[in-house]
VMD Tcl script that draws the C-alpha trace (Angstrom):
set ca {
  {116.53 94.45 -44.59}
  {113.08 93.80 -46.25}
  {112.74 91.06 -48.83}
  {112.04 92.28 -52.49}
  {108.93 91.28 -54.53}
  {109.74 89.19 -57.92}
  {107.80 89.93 -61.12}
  {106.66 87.06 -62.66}
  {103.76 85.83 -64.99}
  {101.49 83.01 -65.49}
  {100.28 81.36 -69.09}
  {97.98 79.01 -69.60}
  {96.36 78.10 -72.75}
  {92.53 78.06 -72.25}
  {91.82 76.85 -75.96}
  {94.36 76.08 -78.95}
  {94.08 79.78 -79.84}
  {93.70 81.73 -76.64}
  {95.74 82.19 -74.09}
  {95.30 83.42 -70.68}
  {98.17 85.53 -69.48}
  {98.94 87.45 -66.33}
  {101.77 89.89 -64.61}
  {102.38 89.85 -61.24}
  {104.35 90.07 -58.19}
  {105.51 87.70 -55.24}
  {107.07 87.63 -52.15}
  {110.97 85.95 -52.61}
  {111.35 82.26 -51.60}
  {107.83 81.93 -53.14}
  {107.39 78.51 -55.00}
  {105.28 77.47 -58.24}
  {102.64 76.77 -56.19}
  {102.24 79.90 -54.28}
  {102.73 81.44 -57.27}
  {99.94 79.60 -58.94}
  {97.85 80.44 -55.88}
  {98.29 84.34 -55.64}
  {97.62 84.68 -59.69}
  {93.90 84.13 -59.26}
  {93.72 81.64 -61.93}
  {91.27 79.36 -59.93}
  {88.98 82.58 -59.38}
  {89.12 83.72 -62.92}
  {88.27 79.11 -63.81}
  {86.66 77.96 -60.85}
  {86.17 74.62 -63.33}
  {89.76 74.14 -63.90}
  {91.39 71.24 -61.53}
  {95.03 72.85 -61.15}
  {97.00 70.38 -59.55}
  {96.33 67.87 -62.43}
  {97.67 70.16 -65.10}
  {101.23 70.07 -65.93}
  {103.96 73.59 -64.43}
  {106.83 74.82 -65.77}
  {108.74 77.77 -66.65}
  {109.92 78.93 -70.15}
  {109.09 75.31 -70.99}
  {110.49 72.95 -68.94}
  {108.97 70.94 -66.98}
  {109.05 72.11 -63.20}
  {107.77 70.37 -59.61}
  {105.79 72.61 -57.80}
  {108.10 72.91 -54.71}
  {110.31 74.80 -57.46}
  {111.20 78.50 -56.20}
  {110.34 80.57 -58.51}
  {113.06 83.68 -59.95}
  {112.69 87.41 -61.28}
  {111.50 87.34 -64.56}
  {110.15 83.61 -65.20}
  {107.35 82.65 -67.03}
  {105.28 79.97 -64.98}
  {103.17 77.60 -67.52}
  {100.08 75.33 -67.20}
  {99.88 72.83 -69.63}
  {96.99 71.09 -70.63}
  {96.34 67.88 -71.29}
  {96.76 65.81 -75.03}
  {93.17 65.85 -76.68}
  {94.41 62.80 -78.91}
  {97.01 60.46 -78.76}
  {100.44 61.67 -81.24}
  {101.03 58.42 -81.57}
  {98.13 57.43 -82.88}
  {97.60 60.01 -85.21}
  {101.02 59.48 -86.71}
  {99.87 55.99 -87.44}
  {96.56 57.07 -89.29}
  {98.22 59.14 -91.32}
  {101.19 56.55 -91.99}
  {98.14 54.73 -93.25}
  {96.49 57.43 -95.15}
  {99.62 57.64 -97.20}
  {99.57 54.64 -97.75}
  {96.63 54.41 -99.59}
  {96.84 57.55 -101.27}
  {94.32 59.63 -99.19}
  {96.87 61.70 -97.69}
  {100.20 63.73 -99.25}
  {103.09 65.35 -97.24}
  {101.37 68.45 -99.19}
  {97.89 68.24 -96.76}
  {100.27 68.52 -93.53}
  {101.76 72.00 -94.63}
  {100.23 74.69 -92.73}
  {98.87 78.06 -94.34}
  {100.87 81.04 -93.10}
  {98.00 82.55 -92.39}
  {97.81 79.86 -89.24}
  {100.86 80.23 -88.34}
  {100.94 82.04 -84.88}
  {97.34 82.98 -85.13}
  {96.45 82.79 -81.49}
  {94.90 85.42 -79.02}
  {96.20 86.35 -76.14}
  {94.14 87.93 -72.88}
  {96.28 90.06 -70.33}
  {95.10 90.65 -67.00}
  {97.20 92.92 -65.20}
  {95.80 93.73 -62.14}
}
mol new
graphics top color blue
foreach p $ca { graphics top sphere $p radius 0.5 }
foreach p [lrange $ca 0 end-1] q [lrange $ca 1 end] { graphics top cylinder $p $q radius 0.2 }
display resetview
């Protein structure tokens, strides 16, 4: 009895408002890792260093000896560009001396979800 292929896809955000996404199939047993490796996502960013990025699918956090299922979404996360913590102190302080008002952290809802989003389905 032959083994069936799994669909699958890959996401990784290459900036804060585009996302690289991809379809594909693998062999079952496959882990993250293979499946990372069979995408083509170090062709299509040679400069990208994969194994430092974060994996998971549907957003948790995943090892990536983790075999993979029909239907999951794997995920690359990038890393923090600032620290949260920090920036929740500097504007703890801009509050406090007036600069800043719970008003200046609403977003528009024009931004809200305003992201592209490239498909490669090959």
């Amino acid at each position: 009895m032959a083994t069936a292929d799994l669909h699958i896809s890959l996401s990784f955000p290459v900036t804060a408002s585009h996302i690289w996404c991809k379809s594909f199939c693998v062999p079952a047993g496959s882990t993250i890792a293979d499946a990372i490796a069979i995408s083509g996502i170090a062709n299509a960013f040679p400069e990208l260093d994969i194994s430092s990025l974060g994996k998971g699918v549907f957003g948790i956090k995943c090892a990536p000896g983790q075999t993979v299922q029909e239907g999951d979404r794997i995920e690359l996360y990038r890393k923090l560009v600032f620290d949260p913590k920090e920036s929740r102190r500097r504007r703890a302080e801009h509050r406090k001396a007036g600069i800043l008002t719970k008003r200046h952290l609403r977003q528009k809802k024009s931004r809200i979800n305003n992201y592209t989003e490239h498909r490669d389905n090959t």
